[in-house]
C-alpha positions as CSV (number, residue, x, y, z in Angstrom):
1,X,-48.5,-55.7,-65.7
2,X,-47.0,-52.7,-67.9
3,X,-49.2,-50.4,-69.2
4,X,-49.2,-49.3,-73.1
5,X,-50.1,-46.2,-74.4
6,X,-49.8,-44.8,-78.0
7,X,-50.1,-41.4,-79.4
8,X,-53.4,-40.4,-81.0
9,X,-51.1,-40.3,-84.3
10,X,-50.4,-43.9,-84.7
11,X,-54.4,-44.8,-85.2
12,X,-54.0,-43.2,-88.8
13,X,-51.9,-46.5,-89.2
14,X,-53.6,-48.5,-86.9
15,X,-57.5,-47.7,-86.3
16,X,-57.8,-50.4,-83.6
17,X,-55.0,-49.2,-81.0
18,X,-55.9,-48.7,-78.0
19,X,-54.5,-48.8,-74.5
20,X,-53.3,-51.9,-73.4
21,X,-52.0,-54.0,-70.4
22,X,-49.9,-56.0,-71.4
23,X,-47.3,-58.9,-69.6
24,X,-43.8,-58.2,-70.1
25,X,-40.7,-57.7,-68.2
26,X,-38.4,-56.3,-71.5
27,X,-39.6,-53.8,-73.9
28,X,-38.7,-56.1,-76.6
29,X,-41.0,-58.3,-75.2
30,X,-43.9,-55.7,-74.9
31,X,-43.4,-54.8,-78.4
32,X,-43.8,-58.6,-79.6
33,X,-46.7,-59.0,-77.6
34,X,-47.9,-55.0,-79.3
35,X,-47.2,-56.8,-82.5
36,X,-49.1,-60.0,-81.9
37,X,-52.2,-57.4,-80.9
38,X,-51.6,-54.9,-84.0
39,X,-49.9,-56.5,-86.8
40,X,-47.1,-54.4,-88.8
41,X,-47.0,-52.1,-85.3
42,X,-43.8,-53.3,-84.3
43,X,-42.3,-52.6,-88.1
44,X,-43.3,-49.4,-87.8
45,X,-41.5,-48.4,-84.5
46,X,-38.7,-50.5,-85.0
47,X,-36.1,-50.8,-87.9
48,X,-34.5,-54.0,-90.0
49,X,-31.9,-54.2,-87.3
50,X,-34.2,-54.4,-84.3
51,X,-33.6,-50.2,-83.0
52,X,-36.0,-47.4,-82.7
53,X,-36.6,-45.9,-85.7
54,X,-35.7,-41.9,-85.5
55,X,-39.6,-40.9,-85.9
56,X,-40.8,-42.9,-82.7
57,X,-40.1,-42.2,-79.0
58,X,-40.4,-44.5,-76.1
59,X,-41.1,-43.7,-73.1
60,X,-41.0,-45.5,-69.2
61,X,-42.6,-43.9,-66.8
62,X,-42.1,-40.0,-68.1
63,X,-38.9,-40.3,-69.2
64,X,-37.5,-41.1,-72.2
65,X,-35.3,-43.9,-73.3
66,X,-32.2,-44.0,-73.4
67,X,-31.3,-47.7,-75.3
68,X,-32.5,-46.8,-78.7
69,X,-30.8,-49.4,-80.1
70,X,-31.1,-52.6,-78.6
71,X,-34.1,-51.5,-75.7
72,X,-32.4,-52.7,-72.6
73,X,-34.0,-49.7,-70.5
74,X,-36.0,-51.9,-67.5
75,X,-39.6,-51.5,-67.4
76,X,-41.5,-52.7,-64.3
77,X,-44.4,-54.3,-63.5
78,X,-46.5,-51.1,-62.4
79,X,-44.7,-48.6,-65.2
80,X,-46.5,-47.1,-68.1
81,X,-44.8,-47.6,-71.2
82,X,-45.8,-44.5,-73.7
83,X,-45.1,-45.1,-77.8
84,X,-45.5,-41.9,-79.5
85,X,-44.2,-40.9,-83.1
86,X,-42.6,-37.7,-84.1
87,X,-45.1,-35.3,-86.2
88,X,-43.5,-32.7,-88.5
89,X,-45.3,-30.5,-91.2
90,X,-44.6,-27.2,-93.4
């Protein structure tokens, strides 16, 4: 099963994240089964047309990726699927 991971920043939204395994074979999938777990997550990292929003990052196994829109990037059973949002400040 996938592993998910989240960046410390998301638990200002959502106190109870944590890591998670989590049985998926699309990262649409993952992120309804995230969602089911931590309501309103999934609103957060995704936009009204189902895409990445522009302050979140996903990514498989180290790298980063590349389907923003419609998440087709493969995840596999053993990968580790790392959600992180962007942090800015002045």
């Amino acid at each position: 099963m996938p592993t998910v991971r989240f960046t410390y920043a998301l638990k200002r939204f959502f106190p109870t994240l944590r890591e998670m395994e989590i049985q998926a074979a699309t990262l649409p999938e993952l992120l309804d089964e995230v969602e089911a777990a931590f309501p309103g997550l999934k609103n957060y990292v995704l936009d009204e047309r189902g895409s990445l929003r522009k302050h979140v990052n996903i990514f498989v196994n180290g790298s980063l990726i590349a389907d923003r829109e419609k998440l087709s990037d493969p995840i596999g059973e053993d990968c580790e699927v790392f959600i992180m949002q962007a942090l800015s400040g002045g």
